[in-house]
C-alpha positions as CSV (number, residue, x, y, z in Angstrom):
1,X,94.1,90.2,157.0
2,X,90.8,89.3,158.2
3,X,89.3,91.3,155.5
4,X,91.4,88.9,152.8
5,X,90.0,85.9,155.0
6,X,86.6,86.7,154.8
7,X,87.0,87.4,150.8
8,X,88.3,84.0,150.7
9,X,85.8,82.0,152.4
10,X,83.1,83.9,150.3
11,X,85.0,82.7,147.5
12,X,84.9,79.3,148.3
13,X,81.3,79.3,149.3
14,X,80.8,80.6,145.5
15,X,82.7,77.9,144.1
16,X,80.7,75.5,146.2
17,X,77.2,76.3,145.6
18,X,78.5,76.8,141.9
19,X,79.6,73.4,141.5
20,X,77.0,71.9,143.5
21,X,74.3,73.5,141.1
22,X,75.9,74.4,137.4
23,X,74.3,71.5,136.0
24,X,71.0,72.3,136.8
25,X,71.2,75.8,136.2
26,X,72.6,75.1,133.0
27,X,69.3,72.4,132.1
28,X,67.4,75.3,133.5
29,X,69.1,77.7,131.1
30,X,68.0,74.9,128.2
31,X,65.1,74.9,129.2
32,X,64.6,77.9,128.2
33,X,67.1,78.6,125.1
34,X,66.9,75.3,123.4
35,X,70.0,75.9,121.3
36,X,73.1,75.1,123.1
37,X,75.3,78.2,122.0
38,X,72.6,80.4,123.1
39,X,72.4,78.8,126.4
40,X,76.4,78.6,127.1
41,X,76.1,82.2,126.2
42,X,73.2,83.4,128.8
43,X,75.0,80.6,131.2
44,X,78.1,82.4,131.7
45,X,76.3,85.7,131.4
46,X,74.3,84.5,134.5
47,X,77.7,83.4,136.2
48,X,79.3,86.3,136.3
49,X,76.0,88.4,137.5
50,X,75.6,85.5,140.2
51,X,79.5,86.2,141.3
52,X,79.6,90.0,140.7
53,X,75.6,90.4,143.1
54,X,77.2,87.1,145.8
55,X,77.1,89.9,148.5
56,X,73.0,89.9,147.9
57,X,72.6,86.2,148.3
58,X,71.0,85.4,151.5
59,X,72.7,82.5,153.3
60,X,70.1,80.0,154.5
61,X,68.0,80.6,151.2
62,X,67.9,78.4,148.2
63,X,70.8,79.1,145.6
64,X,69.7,78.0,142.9
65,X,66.4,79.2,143.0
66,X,68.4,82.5,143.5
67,X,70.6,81.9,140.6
68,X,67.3,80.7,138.5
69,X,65.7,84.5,139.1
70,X,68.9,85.5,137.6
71,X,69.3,83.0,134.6
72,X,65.6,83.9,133.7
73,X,66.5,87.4,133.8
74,X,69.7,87.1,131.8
75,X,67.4,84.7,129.5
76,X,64.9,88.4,129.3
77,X,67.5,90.1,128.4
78,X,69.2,87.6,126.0
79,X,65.8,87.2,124.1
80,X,65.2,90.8,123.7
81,X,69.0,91.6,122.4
82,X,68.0,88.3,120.0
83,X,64.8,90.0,117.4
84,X,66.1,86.9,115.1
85,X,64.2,84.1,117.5
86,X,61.2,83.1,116.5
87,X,60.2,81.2,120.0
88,X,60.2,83.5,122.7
89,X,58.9,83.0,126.1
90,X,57.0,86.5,127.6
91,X,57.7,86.7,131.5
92,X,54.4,85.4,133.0
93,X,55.7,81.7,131.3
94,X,59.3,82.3,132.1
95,X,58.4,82.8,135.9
96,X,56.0,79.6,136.1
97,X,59.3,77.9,134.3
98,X,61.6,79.3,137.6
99,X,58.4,78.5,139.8
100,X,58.5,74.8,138.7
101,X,62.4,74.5,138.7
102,X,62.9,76.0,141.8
103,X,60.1,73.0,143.3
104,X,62.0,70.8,141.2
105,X,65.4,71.8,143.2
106,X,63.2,70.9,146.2
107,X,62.7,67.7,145.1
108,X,65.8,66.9,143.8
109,X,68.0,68.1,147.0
110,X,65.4,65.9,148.7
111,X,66.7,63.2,146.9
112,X,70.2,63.9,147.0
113,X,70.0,63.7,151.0
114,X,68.1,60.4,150.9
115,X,70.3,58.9,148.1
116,X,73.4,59.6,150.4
117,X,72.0,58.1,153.3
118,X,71.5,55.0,151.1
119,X,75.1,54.9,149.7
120,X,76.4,55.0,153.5
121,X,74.3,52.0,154.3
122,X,75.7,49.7,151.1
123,X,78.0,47.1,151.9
124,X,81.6,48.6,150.8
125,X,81.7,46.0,148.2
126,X,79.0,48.1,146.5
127,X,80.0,51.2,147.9
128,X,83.4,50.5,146.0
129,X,81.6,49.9,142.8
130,X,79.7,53.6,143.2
131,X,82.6,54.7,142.8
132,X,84.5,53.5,140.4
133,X,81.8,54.0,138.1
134,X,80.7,57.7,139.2
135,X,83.9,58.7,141.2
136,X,86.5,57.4,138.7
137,X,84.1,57.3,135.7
138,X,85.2,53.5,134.6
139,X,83.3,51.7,132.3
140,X,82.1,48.1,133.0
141,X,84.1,46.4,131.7
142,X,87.6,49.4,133.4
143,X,85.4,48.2,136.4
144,X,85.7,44.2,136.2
145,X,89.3,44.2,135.0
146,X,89.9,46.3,138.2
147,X,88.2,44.0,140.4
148,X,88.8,41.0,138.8
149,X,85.2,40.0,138.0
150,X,83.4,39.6,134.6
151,X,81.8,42.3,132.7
152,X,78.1,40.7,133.2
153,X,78.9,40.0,137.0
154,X,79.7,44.2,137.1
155,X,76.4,44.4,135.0
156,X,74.6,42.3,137.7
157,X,75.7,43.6,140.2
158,X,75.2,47.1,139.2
159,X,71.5,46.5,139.1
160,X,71.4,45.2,142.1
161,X,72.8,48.2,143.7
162,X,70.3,50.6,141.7
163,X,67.4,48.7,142.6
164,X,68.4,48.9,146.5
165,X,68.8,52.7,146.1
166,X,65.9,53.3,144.6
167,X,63.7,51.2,147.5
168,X,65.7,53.1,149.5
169,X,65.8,56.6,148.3
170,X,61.7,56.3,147.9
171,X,61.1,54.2,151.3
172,X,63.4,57.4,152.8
173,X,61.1,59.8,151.0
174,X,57.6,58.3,151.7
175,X,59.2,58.3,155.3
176,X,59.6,62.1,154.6
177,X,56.9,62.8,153.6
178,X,55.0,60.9,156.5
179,X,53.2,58.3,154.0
């Protein structure tokens, strides 16, 4: 039994980091493969070596520059399997590629923590308009016939709330960063 609990909970700690960072991986991936099909292909090449080599991940680490080592490799192997492609990147570019990504993840998980700590400190009238845009995925004018306010008042006020999270998000960062 506590074998089958253990399984579980690495399961779900998969699924997590999955979903937290298939979107990137998969711009990674594009990054590389420029045409779609060829990236969906290496992408769920790359998810089933990520699932199937879980047990080597190190806990504590950075996933996705983990799972980026393994998209470039599965990118490798793709491009050799492929003698049709005429652009092909040889590995000294496709690791300065991962190199760069993987800072990029640094950056961007920088942001993500500062961009939270914003959304927390929005009034919940905002906060409510968040997320019926990105939560709900409403348009502008789903989100004023759900509130009961025009289409350009949405519009207004939706700028408004961008322009405080990005003074925030960089006032948080430059705070960071000790600037």
């Amino acid at each position: 039994m506590t074998c089958l609990l253990a399984d579980h909970n690495r399961v779900d700690e998969f699924l997590r980091l999955h979903a937290r960072y298939a979107a990137r991986l998969h711009a990674f991936i594009l990054s590389l493969l420029p045409n779609w099909s060829d990236a969906e292909d290496v992408l769920q090449e790359t998810v089933a070596v990520l699932w199937s080599k879980f047990d080597e991940f190190q806990p504590g680490t950075s996933f996705f520059a983990w799972a980026c080592q393994v998209a470039r490799f599965e990118v490798s192997r793709f491009l050799r399997r492929q003698h049709r492609d005429r652009l092909r990147f040889d590995d000294e570019t496709l690791g300065l590629i991962t190199a760069a990504a993987s800072e990029m993840d640094e950056h961007l998980a920088a942001r993500e923590r500062a961009l939270a700590g914003c959304v927390e400190r929005l009034p919940e009238k905002d906060r409510t308009l968040l997320g019926l845009r990105y939560r709900e995925g409403l348009t502008a004018d789903g989100i004023a016939r759900r509130v009961g306010r025009s289409v350009h008042a949405v519009y207004k006020a939706a700028k408004r709330i961008r322009r405080v999270l990005y003074d925030c998000v960089n006032r948080a960062l430059a705070t960071e960063d000790g600037t």
